[in-house]
Legacy VTK file of the C-alpha trace (Angstrom):
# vtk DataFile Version 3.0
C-alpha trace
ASCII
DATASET POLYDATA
POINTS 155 float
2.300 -15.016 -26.902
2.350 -11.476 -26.866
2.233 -9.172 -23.668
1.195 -5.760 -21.998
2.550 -3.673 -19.312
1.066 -2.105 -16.802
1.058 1.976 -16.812
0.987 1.539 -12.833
3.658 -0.772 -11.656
4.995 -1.910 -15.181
4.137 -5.719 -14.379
4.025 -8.125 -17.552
-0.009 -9.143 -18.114
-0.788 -11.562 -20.999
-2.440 -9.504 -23.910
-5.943 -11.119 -23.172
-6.290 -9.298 -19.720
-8.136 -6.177 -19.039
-6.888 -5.432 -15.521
-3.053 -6.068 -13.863
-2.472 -9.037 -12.183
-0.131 -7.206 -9.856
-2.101 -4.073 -8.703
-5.321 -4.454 -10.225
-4.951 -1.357 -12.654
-7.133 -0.855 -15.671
-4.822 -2.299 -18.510
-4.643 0.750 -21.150
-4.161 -1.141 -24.825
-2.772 0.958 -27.324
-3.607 0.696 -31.180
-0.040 0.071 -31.698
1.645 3.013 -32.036
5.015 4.040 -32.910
6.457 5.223 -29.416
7.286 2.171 -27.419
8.822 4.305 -24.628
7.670 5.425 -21.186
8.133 8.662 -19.227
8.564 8.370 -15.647
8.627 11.687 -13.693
9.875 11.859 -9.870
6.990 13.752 -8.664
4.331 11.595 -9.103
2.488 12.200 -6.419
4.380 9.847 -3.918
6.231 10.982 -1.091
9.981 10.773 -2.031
12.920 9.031 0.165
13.998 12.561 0.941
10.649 14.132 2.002
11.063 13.828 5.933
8.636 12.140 8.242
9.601 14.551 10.996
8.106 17.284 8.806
4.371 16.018 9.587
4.648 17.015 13.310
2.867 14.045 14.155
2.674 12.855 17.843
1.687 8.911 18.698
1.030 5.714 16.440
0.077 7.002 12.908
0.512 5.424 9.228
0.979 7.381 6.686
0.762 6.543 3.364
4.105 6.769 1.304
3.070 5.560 -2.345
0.209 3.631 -3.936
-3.440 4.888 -4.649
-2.735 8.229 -5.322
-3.235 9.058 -1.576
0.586 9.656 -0.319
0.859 11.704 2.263
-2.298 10.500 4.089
-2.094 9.831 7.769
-4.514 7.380 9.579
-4.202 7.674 13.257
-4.740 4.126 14.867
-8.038 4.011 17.748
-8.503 1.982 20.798
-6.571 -1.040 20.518
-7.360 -2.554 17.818
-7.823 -0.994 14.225
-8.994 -3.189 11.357
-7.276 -2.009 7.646
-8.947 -3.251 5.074
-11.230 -2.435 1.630
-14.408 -2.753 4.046
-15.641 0.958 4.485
-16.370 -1.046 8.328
-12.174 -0.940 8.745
-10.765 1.745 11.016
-8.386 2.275 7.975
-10.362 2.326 4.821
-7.684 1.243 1.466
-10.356 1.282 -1.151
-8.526 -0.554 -3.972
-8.843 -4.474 -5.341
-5.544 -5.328 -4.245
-6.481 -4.951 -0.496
-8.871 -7.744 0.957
-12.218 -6.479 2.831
-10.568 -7.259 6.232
-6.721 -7.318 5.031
-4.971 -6.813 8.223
-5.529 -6.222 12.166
-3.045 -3.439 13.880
-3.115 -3.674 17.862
-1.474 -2.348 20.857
-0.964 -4.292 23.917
1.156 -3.305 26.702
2.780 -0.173 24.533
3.763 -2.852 21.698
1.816 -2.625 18.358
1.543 -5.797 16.303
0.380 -6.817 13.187
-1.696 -9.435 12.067
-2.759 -10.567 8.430
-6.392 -11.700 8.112
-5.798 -14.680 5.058
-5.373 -12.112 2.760
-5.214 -12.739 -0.578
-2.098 -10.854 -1.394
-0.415 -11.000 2.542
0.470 -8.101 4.505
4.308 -7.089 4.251
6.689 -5.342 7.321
9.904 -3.919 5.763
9.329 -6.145 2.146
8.627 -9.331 4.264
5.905 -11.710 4.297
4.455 -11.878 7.578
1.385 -13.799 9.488
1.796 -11.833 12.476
4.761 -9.596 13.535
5.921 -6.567 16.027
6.385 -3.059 14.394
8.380 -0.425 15.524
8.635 3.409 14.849
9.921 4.073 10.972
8.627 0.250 9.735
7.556 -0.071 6.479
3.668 -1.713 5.869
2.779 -2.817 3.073
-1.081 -3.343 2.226
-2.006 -4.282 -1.662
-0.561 -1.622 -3.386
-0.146 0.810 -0.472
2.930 1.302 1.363
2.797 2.888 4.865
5.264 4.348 7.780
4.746 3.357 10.981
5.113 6.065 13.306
5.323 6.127 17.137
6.682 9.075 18.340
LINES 1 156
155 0 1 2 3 4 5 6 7 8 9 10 11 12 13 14 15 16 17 18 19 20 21 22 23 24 25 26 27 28 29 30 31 32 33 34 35 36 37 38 39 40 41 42 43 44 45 46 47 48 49 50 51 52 53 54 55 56 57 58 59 60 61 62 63 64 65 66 67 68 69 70 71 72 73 74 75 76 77 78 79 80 81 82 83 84 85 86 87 88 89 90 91 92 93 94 95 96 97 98 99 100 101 102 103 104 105 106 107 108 109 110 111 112 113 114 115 116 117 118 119 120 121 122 123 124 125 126 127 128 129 130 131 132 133 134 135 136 137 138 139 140 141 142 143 144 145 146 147 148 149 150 151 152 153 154
C-alpha cells in the first residue's frame, strides 16, 4: 500500500485520501516527480520560541495564537465569564478550520481562576500537550484546539 504526506503537518495518509487525517489539509498529489525532498523554512508564518509574549503589551486573559491556520500572532481577548471556542461563527473565539468541532471547548473564569472545559470534541482539547476533559490554566499555558495552538495569558 502506498502512501502520501501531508504538505501541512507531514502526517502519513493512505494514497486513496483527498484530505489529511491529522489536520484536515487538502492532500496535494504529485504526478510523480523526481524531487522527493521537502523545504522547510523557519519563518513560516508562526510565531517562533524566541518571539516574546511580553512584546504584545497585552494586559488581562488573552490567547493568542502561536501556530496553525495561518493566523499566528492573533489575540482573542476572553468576555464575560464564559467564552465558547469553537468552528461555530456563534463562539466568542471563532477557529474556522475542520479540525475544530462547532462548539470545541468552553473557557471560564470563576473567582479569578480560568478553566477549561472540552465540549465531546472530536479531536479533544489539549493544556501543555495533554488530554484534558476539564482543567485549570495558568498564565504562559499552552491550548491546543484542532490544529491551533494558543498562549494563555493573564497578566
Amino acid at each position: 500500500m502506498s502512501h502520501i504526506y501531508c504538505q501541512e503537518c507531514g502526517f502519513q495518509n493512505p494514497e486513496s485520501a483527498n484530505y489529511c487525517s491529522r489536520c484536515g489539509a487538502l492532500l496535494v498529489k504529485d504526478g510523480g516527480g523526481v524531487e522527493s525532498t521537502q523545504t522547510f523554512t523557519p519563518d513560516d508564518g508562526e510565531l517562533s520560541p524566541s518571539d516574546t509574549l511580553d512584546d504584545l503589551a497585552i494586559k488581562g486573559p488573552a490567547l493568542v495564537v502561536r501556530s496553525g491556520g495561518g493566523r499566528a500572532g492573533e489575540t482573542f481577548l476572553p468576555e464575560g465569564d464564559q467564552t465558547t471556542i469553537g468552528r461555530s461563527p456563534d463562539c466568542g473565539i471563532f477557529l474556522d478550520d475542520v479540525t475544530v468541532s462547532r462548539k470545541h471547548a468552553v473557557l471560564s473564569k470563576r473567582d479569578g481562576v480560568f478553566t477549561i472545559e472540552d465540549q465531546g470534541s472530536l479531536n479533544g482539547t489539549f493544556v501543555n500537550r495533554k488530554r484534558v476533559e476539564s482543567a485549570q490554566i495558568d498564565d504562559g499555558d499552552e491550548l491546543q484546539i484542532g490544529k491551533y495552538r494558543l498562549t494563555f495569558l493573564n497578566r
